[in-house]
N, C-alpha and C positions, 0 to 999 in steps of 0.2 A: 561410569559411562552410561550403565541402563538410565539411571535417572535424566542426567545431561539430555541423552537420546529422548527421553518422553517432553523434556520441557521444549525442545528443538522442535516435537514435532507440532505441538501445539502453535509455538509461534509462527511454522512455517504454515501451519494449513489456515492457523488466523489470518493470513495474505491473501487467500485465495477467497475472506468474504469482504476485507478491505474495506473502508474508507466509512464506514456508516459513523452517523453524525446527524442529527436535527438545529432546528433553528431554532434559537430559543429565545423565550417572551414572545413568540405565536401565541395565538388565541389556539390553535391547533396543531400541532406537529408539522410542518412540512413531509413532503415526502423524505425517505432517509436513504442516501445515498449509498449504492452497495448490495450486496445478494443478501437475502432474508430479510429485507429491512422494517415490513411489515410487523416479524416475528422479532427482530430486537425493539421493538418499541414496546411491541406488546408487551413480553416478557421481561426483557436484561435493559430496561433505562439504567437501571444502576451499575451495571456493568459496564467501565469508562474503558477499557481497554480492548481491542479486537483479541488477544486470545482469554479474556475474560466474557467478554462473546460468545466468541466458539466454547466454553465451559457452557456458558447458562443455555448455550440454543442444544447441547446433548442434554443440558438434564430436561428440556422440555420437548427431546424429539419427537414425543409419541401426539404432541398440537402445533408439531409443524405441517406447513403445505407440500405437498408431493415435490414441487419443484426445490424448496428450501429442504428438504429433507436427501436429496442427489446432489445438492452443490456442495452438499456438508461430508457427504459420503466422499463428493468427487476430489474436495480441499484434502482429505483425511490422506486417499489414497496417492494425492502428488505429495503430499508433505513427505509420505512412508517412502518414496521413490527418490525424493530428494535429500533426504537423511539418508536412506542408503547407501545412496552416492555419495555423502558429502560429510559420512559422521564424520571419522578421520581428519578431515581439514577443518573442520565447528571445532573439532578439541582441540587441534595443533595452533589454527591460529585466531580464532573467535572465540575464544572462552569465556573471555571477558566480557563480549560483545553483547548476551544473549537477554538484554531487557526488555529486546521486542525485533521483532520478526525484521524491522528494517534496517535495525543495526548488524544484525548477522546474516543479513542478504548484500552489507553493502560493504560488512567484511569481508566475506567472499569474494566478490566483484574488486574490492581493492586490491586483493589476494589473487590474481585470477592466475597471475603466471607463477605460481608457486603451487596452484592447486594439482589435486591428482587427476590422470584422463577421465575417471569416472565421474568426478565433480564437474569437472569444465566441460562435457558435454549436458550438463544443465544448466549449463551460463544463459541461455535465452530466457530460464524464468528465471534465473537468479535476477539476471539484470531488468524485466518484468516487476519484481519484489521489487528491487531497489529503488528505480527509478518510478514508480508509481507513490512511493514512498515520500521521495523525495520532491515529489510537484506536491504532496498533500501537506507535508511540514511547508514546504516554500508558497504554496497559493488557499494554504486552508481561510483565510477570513474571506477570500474572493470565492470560492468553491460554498463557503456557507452563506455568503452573502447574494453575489450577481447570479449563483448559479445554484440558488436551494431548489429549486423548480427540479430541474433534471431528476432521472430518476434512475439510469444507469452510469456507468462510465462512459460510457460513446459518448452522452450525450453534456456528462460532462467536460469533458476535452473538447467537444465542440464549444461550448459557452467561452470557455476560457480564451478558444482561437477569436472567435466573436467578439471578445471584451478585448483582443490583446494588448492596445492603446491604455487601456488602464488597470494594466494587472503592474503591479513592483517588480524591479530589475530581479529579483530573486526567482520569482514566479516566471516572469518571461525567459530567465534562463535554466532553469528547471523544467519547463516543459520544451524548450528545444534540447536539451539532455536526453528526453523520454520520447521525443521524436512525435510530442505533438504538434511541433511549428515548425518551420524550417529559418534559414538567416533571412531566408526573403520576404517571409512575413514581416518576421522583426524588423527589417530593413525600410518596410511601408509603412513602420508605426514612429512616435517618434519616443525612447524609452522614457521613462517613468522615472523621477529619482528622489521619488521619497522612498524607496529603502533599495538601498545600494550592496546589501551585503550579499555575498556569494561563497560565502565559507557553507562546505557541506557539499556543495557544486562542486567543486575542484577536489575534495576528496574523493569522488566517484571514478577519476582519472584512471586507467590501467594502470 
């Protein structure tokens, strides 16, 4: 379980720097989506995984920037808060789950009425995890392509709203999941159907 617990907590605090990603065949990096992005470029390009991320940006904390140096403390100390809450259910029913921080955020969330009170008072960022997860699997070529410019989350969720006529059925229902559109947007657009699939969506269901 000690181990279980270290690799959980890695993946969860990985969520908390999220989504970083460049455009590639630039002449120069775009900016990189996500908290530290500066400092994974500089450092961890080779690091393709966010809690392979979060590994390379501790072993190079002491040339991080003060602000990337507190979101990393900040990711450390929710992940610690949220595995405490939540070991007990990651072993009972995501064991299997744990290749990356949105499969066992979104096992949880599938999990949610079987979970313990402790857990399911961290449903807000479980479902946080999950669902931010799942617009980045369901809108990542729009997110790297219409929207490499942005350089936070706000400002990505807004591009996406902005573009919403031509994001794919996946993406457009992925981010009304995450509660970046509402039906009325969707409703003023008219959908998209070169790619139609919605599996992964529907597993998110209570």
């Amino acid at each position: 379980m000690k181990k279980t617990g270290a690799i959980i907590l890695i993946l969860i605090a990985a969520a908390r720097l999220s989504w970083a990603s460049e455009i590639k065949g630039a002449a120069k990096p775009k900016i990189i989506y996500g908290w530290c992005g500066k400092e994974i470029h500089d450092y961890c390009q080779e690091a393709k995984t966010m809690p392979e991320r979060l590994r390379c940006l501790e072993a190079h904390k002491n040339r991080l920037s003060t602000d990337c140096r507190k979101k990393v403390k900040a990711a450390h100390q929710k992940a610690a808060q949220l595995l405490h809450a939540c070991s007990h259910d990651l072993s009972k029913y995501c064991a299997s789950q744990m290749s990356g921080y949105g499969p066992a955020s979104q096992c949880l969330l599938n999990n949610q009425k079987k979970l313990s009170s402790s857990c399911r008072e961290q449903m807000p960022q479980i479902q946080h995890y999950a669902y931010r997860t799942l617009v980045f699997n369901f809108c990542k070529p729009q997110i790297l392509g219409l929207c490499y410019q942005e350089t936070t989350e706000k400002g990505v969720s807004r591009c996406l709203k902005d573009n919403l006529a031509q994001l794919p059925f996946g993406c457009q229902q992925a981010g009304l999941k995450a509660g970046l559109w509402t039906k009325s947007n969707l409703a003023s657009v008219s959908p998209s159907t070169h790619s139609s699939q919605n599996q992964g969506i529907q597993a998110l269901e209570p």
